[in-house]
N, CA and C of each residue as an Amber inpcrd file, in Angstrom:
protein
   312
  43.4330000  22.4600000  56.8220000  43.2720000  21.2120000  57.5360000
  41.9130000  20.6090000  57.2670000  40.8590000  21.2850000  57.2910000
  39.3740000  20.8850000  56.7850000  38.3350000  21.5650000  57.3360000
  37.2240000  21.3580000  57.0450000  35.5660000  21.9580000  57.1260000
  34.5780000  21.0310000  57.5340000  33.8880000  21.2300000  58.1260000
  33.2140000  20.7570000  59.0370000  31.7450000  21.9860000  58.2140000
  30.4940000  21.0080000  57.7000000  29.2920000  21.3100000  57.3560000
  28.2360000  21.0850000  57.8060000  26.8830000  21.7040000  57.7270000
  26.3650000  21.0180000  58.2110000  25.1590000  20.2690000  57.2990000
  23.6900000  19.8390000  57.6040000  23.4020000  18.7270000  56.9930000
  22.4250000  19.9930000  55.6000000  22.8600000  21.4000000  55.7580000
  22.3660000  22.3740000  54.8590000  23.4260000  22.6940000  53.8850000
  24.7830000  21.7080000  54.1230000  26.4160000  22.1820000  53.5300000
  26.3580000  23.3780000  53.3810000  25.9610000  23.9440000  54.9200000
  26.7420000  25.3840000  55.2220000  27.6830000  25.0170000  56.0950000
  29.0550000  25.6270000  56.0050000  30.2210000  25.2650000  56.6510000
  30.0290000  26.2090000  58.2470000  30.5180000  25.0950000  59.6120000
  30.0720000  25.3750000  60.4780000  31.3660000  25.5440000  61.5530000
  32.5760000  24.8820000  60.6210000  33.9320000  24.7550000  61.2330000
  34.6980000  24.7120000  60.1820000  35.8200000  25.6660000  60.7720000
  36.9260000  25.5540000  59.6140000  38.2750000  25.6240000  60.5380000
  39.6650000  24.5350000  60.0320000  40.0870000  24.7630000  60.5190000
  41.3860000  25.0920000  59.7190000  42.7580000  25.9780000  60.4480000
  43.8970000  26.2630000  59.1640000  45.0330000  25.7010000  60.0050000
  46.0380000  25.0930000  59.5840000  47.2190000  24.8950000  60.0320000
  48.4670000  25.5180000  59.4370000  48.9630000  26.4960000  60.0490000
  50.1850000  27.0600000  59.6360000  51.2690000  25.9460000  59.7380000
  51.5280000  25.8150000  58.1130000  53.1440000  24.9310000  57.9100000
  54.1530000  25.3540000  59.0120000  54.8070000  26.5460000  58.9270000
  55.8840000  27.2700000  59.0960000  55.8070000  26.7130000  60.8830000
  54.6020000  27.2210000  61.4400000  54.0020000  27.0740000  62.9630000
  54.0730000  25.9500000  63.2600000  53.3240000  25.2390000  62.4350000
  52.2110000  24.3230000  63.4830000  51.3170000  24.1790000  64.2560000
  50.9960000  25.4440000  64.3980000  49.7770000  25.8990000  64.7240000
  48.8870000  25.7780000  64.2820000  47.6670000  25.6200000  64.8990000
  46.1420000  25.8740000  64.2080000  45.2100000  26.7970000  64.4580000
  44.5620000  27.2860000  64.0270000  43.7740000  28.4740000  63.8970000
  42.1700000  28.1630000  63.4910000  41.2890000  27.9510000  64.6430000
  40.0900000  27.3950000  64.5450000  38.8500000  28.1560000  64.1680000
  37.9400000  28.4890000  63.3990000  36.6830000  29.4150000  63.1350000
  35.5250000  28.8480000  63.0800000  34.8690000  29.4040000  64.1350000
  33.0750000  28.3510000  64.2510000  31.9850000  29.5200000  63.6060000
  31.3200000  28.9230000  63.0670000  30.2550000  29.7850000  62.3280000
  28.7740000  29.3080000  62.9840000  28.2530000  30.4020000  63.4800000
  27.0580000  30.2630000  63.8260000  26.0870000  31.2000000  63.0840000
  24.5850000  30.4740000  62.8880000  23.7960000  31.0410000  61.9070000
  22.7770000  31.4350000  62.8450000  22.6710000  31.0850000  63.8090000
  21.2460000  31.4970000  64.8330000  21.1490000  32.5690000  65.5320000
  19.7820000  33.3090000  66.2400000  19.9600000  34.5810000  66.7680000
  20.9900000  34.2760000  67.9900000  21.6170000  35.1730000  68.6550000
  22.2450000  35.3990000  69.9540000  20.5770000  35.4460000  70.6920000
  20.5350000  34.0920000  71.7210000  19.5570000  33.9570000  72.7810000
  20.3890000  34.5460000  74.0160000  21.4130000  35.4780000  73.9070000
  21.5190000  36.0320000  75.2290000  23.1840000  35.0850000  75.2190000
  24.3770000  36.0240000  76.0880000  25.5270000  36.1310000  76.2950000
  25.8640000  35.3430000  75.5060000  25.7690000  35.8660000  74.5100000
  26.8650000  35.2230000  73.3700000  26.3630000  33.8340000  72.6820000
  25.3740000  33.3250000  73.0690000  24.4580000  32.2350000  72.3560000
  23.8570000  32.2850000  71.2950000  24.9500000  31.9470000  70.2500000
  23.7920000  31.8300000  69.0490000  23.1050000  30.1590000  68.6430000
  21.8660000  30.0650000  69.2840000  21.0490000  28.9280000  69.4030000
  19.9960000  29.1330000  68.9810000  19.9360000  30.7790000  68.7290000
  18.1510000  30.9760000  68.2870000  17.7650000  30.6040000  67.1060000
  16.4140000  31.3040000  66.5820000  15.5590000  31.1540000  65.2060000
  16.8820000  30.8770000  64.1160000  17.6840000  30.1690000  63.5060000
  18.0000000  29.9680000  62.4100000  17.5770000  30.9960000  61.2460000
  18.9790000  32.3470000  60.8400000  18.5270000  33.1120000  59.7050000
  19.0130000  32.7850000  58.3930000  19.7500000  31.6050000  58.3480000
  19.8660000  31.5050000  57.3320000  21.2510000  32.0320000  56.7040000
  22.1500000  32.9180000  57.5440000  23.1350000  33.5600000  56.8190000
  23.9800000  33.2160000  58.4140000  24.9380000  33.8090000  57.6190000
  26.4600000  33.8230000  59.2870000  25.9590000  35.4390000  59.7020000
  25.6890000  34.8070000  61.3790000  25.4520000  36.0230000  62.4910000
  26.3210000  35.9390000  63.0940000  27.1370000  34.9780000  63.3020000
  28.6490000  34.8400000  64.4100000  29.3600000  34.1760000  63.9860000
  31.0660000  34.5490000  64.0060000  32.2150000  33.8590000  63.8160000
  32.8990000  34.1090000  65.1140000  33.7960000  33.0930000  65.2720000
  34.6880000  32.8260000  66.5320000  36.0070000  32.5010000  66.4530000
  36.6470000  33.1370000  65.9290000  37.9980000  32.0730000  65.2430000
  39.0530000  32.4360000  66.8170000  39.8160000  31.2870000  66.9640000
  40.5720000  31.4750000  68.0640000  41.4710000  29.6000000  67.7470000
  42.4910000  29.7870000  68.6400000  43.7660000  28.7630000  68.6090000
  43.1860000  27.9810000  68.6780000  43.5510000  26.6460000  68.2150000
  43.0580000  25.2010000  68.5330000  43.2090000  25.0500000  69.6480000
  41.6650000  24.2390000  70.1990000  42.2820000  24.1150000  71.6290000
  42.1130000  24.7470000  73.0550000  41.9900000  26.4090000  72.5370000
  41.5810000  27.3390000  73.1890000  39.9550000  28.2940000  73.1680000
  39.0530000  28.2960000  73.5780000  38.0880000  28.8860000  73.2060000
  37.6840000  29.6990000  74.4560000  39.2190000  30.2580000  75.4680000
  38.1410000  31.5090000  76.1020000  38.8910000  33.0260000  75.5800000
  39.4040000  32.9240000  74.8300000  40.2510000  33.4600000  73.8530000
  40.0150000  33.9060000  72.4680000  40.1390000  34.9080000  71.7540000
  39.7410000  34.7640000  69.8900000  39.1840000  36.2910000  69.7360000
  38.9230000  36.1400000  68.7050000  38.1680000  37.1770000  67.9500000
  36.7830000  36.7900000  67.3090000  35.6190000  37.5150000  68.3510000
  34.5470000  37.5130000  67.7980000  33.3990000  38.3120000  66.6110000
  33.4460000  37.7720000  65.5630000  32.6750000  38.8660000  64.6240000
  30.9200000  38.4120000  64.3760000  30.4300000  39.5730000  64.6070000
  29.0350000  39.7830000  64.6080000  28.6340000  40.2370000  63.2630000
  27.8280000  39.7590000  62.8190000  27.1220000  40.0800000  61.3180000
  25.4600000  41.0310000  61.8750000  25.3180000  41.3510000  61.1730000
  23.7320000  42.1840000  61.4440000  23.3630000  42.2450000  60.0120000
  21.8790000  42.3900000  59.6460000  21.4770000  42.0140000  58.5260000
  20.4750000  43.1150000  58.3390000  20.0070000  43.7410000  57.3270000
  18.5490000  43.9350000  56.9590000  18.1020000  43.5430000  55.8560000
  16.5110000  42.6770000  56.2860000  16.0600000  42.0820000  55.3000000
  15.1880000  42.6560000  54.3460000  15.0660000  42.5750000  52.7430000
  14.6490000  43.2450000  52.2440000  13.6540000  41.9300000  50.9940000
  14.2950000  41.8000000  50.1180000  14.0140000  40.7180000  49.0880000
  14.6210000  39.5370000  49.8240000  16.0260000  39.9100000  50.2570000
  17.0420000  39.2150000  51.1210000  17.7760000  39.6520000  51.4410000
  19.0940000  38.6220000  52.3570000  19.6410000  39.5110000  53.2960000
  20.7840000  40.1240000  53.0510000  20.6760000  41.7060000  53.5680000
  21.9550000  42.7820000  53.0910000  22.1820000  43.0960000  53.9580000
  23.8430000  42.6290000  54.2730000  24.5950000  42.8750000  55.4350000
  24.5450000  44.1500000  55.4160000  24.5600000  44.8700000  57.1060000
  24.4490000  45.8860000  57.5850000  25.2500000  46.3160000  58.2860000
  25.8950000  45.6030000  58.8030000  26.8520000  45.9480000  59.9060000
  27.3980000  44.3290000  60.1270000  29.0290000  45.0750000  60.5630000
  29.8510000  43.5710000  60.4280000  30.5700000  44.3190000  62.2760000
  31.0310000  43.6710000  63.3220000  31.5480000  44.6580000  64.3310000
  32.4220000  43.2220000  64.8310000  33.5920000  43.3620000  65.2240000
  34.5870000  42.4510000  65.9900000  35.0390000  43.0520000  66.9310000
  34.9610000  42.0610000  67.6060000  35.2490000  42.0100000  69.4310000
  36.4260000  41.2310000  69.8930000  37.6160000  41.6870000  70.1960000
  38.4570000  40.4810000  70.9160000  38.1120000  40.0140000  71.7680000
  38.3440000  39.1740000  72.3800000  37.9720000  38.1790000  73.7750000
  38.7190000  37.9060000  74.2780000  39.1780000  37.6300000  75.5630000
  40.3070000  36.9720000  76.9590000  40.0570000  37.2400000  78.2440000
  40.4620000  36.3680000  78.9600000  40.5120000  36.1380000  80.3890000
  41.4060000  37.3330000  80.5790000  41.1450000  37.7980000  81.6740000
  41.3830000  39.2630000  82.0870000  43.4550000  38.9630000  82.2920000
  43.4290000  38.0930000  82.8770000  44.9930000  37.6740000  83.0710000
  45.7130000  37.1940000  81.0530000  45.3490000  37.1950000  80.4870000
  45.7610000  37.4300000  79.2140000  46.2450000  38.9050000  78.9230000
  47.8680000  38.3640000  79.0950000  48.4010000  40.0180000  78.6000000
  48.0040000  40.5160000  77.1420000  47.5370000  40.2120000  76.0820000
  47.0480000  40.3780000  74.9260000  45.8120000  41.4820000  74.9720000
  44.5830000  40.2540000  75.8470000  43.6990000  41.0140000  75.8260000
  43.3300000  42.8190000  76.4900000  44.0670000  43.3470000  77.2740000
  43.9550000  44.5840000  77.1580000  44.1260000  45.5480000  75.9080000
  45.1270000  44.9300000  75.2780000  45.2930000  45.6000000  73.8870000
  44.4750000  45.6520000  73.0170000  43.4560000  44.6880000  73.1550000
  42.3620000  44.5930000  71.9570000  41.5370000  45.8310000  72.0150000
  40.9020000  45.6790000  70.6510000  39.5840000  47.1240000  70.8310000
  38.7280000  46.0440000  69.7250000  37.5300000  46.9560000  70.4290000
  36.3860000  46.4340000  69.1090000  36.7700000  47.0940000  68.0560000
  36.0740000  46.9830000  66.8800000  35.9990000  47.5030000  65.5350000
  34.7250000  47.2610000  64.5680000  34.4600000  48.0820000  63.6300000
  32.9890000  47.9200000  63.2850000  32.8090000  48.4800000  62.0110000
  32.0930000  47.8690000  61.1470000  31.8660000  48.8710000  59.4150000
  30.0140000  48.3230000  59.4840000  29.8960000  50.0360000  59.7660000
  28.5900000  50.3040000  59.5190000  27.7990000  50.4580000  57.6210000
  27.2270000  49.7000000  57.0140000  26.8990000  49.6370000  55.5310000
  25.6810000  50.0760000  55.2960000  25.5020000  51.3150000  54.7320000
  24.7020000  52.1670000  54.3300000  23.9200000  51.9610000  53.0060000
């Protein structure tokens, strides 16, 4: 459906529409530190520290993935970890689990 950049044409929104569905399937990319519950507004690193992808439409809902970095010359992902998300009355969300690949 399209991308959404920003004025660095790093892509900051993406969105997909399943033919078959009709559905859409929304992913926000944030590049800044997490300033606390889930805010990424901080220092700008330069790389994706947070993705959010969840239904069009819906955002207390989705799958959240966390990037972690160590910097060296530059940055080498370190750890990638996803989190589902939902309102406690979402029969889905009990089923979720985190998940995580630690890079050595």
């Amino acid at each position: 459906m399209g991308s959404i950049f920003d004025a660095d044409n790093r892509i900051t929104q993406e969105r997909f529409k399943d033919e078959a569905t009709g559905k859409a399937t929304v992913t926000d990319f944030h590049y800044g530190l997490d300033v606390g519950n889930g805010n990424y507004t901080g220092v700008d690193q330069g790389v994706v520290t947070h993705t959010f992808q969840h239904a069009e439409g819906v955002t207390n809902t989705g799958v959240h993935t966390t990037c972690s970095y160590v910097w060296w010359d530059e940055a080498k992902q370190s750890l990638v970890q996803m989190l589902g998300g939902g309102e406690c009355g979402h029969a889905g969300a009990r089923r979720w689990a985190s998940g995580f690949s630690d890079l050595q």
